[in-house]
C-alpha positions in Angstrom: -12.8 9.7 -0.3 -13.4 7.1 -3.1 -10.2 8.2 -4.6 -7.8 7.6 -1.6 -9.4 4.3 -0.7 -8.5 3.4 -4.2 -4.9 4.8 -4.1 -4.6 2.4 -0.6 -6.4 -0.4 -2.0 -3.9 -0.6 -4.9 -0.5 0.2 -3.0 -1.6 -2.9 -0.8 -2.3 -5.0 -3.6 0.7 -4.0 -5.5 2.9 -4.7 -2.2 1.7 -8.7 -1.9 2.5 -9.0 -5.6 6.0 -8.1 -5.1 7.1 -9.7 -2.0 6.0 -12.6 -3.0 8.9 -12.9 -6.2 11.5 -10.7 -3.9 11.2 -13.5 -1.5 9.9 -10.9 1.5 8.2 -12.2 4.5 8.2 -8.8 5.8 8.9 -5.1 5.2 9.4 -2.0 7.4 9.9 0.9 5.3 9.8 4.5 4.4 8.3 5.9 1.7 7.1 8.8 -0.3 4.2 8.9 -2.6 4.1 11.2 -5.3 0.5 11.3 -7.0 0.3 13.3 -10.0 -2.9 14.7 -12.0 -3.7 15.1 -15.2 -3.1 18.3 -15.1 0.2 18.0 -13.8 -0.7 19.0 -9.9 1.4 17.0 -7.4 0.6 16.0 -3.7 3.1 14.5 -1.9 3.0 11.8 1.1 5.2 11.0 3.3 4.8 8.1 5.5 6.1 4.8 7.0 4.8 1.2 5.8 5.2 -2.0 8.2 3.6 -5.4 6.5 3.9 -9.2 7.5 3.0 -11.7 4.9 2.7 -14.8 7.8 -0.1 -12.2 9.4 -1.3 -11.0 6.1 -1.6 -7.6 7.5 0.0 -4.1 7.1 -0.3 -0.7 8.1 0.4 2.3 5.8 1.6 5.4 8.4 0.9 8.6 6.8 2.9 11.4 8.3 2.9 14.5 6.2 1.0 16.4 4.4 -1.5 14.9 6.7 -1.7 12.1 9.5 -3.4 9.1 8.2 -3.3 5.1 9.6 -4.6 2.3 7.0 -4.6 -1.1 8.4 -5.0 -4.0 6.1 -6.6 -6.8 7.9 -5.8 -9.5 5.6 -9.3 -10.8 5.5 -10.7 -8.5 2.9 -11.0 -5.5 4.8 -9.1 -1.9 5.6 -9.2 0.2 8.5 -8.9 4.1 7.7 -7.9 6.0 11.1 -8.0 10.2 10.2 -7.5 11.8 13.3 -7.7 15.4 11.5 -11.0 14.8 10.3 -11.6 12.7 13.3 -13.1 9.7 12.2 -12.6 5.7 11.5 -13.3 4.3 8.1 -14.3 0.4 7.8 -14.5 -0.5 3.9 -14.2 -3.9 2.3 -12.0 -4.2 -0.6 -14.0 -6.0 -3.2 -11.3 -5.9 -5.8 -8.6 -7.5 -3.7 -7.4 -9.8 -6.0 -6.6 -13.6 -5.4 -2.5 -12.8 -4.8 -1.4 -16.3 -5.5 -2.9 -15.9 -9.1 -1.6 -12.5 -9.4 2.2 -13.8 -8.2 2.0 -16.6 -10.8 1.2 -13.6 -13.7 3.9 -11.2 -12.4 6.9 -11.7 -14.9 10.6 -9.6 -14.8 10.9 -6.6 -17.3 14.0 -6.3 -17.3 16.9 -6.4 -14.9 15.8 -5.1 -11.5 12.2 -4.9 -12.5 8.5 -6.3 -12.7 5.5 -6.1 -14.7 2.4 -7.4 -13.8 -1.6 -5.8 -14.6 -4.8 -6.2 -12.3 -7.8 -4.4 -13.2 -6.8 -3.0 -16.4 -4.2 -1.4 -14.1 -0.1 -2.0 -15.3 2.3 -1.6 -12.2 5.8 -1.1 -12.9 8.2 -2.1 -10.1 11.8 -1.8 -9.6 13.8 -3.5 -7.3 17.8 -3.2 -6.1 19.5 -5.8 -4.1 16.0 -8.0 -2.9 14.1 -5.1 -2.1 11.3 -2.9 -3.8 12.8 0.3 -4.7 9.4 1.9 -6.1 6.2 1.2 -7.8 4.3 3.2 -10.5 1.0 3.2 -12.1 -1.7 5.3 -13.7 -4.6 4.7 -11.8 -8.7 4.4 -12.5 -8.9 8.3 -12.0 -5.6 8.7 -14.4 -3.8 9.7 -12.0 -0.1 8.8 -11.8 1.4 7.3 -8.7 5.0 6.8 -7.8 6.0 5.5 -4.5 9.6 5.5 -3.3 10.6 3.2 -0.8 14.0 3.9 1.7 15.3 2.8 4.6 14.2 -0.8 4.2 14.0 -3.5 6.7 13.4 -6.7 4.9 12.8 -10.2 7.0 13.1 -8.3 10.2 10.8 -9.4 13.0 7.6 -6.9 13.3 5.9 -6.7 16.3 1.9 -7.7 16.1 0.8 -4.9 18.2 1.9 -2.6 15.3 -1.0 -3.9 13.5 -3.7 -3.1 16.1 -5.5 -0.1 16.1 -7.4 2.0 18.6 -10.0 3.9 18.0 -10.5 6.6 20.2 -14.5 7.4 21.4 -15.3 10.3 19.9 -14.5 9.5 16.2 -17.1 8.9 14.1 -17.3 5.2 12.2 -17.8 4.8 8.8 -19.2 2.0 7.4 -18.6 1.3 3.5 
């Protein structure tokens, strides 16, 4: 559990940090995420990511290999809805970084790409044409995560309902 709240915690971070110099307000996008071991075992996720920068939220959709919501409240705090495990996970991110101080550290490498390091953590992003084409990291655990971004929406109104959540009754809460 540690590890995926982790994995969310820095996609989320790493996602401010770019908008930010790409000039994005918000994003609706596809994406896969490839984590890798160090043993070279892959899992695959597919999902769908919706984020608004005036609201300071976003949601991370998980589709496939399993169903998975995280919301990102803006104020610190995640929401981790599993329906196949049936519960709700509320967790505070304690290293959220300041993101203004992380956007003034982010520098290009390159043409069409960023550098930037949180944590002892160095993400690489590419862009192409204003948007973020993927991100990659080693993480904590040394894992290596790539995430692929497609079908982009970029300063496209978002509906606020998308960031609500609803818990149904019979899931258990976690409090962490």
């Amino acid at each position: 559990m540690k590890i995926k709240l982790f994995l969310a915690i820095s996609i989320i971070s790493t996602l401010n940090l770019s908008a930010k110099l790409l000039n994005i307000e918000t994003i609706e996008s596809d994406f896969t995420q490839i984590v890798t071991n160090d043993q070279n075992a892959k899992v695959s996720y597919k999902g769908k990511l919706y984020a608004s920068k005036k609201n300071n939220k976003a949601l991370w959709e998980y589709i496939s290999p399993v169903k998975k919501e995280i919301y990102y409240k803006g104020d610190g705090k995640i929401v981790i809805i599993e329906p196949e495990l049936e519960q709700a996970v509320f967790a505070k991110l304690h290293k959220v970084p300041n993101i203004l101080r992380l956007l003034q550290s982010a520098k290009k490498d390159g043409k069409d790409k960023l550098l930037t390091k949180f944590n002892g953590i160095t993400y690489h992003i590419k862009t192409n044409d204003g948007k973020i084409s993927s991100i990659n990291y080693t993480d904590e655990m040394k894992n290596r995560v790539n995430i692929i971004f497609s079908n982009e929406k970029i300063n496209e109104k978002i509906n606020k309902s998308i960031f609500a959540y609803s818990i149904p009754n019979s899931y258990d809460i976690i409090e962490q």
